[in-house]
C-alpha positions in Angstrom: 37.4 -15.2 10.1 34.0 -16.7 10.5 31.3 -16.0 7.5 27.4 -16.7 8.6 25.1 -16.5 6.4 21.9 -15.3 7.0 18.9 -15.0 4.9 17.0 -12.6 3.5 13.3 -12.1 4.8 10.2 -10.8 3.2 8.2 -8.2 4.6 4.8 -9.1 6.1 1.7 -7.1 6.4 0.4 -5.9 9.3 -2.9 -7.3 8.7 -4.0 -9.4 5.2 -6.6 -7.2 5.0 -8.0 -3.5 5.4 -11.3 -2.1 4.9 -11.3 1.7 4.5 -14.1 3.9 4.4 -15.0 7.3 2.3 -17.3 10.0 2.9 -19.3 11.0 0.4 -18.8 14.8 1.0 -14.8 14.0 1.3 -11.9 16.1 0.3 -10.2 16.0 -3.0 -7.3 15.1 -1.1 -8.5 12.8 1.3 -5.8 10.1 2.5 -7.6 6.4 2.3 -6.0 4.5 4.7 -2.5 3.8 5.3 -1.5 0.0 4.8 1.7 -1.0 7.0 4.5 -3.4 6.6 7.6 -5.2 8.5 10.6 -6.3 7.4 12.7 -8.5 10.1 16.1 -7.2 8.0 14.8 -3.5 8.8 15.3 -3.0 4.9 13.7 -0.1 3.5 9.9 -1.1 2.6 8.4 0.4 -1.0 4.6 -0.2 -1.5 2.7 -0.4 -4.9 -0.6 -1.3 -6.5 -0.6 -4.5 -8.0 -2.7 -3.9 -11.0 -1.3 -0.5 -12.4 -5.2 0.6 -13.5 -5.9 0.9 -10.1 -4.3 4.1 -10.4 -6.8 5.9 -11.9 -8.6 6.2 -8.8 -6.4 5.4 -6.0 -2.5 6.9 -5.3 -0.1 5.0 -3.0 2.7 6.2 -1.7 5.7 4.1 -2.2 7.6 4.9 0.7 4.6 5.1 3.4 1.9 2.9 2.0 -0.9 5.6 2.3 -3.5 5.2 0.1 -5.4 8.7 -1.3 -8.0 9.4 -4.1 -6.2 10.2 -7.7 -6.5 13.9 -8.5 -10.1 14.1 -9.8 -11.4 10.4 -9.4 -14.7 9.8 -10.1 -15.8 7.8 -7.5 -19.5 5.6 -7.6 -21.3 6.1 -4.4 -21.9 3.5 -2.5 -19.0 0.9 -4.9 -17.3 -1.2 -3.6 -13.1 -0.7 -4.8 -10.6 -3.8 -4.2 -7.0 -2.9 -4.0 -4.3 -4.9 -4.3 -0.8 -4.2 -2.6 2.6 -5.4 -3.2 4.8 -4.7 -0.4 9.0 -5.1 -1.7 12.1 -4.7 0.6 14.3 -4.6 -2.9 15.4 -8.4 -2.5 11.9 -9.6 -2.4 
């Protein structure tokens, strides 16, 4: 029998950067933006924030990469809010 090995590869983003907008009269619910991923294995993709106090304004969901407001965040008008995301297909 014949054994090849063949590596592993890291998912890439999309883009290596997003700007998202949010209206000032906006939904308690309101979905962010959606950051996106590839994985050339076609391995399952989990997202997450990189700095875990980002949480207390932002949500991301692990499986999709959206990005919505934390229940009752407290938003300043007109900040500016830099999030950092990790993007892991379990063996990178």
């Amino acid at each position: 029998f014949t054994f090849t090995y063949q590596p592993a590869h890291a998912p890439n983003f999309a883009s290596d950067d997003a700007l998202f907008f949010i209206p000032q009269n906006h939904e308690s619910t309101w979905t962010v933006g959606t950051v996106t991923a590839t994985d050339a294995d076609n391995d399952p993709l989990t997202y997450r924030f990189v700095d875990e106090l980002q949480s207390a304004w932002f949500q991301i969901d692990a499986t999709t990469g959206a990005i919505t407001l934390a229940p009752e965040a407290a938003l300043m008008i007109g900040a500016r809010y830099e999030l950092l995301v990790e993007v892991s297909d379990g063996a990178r």
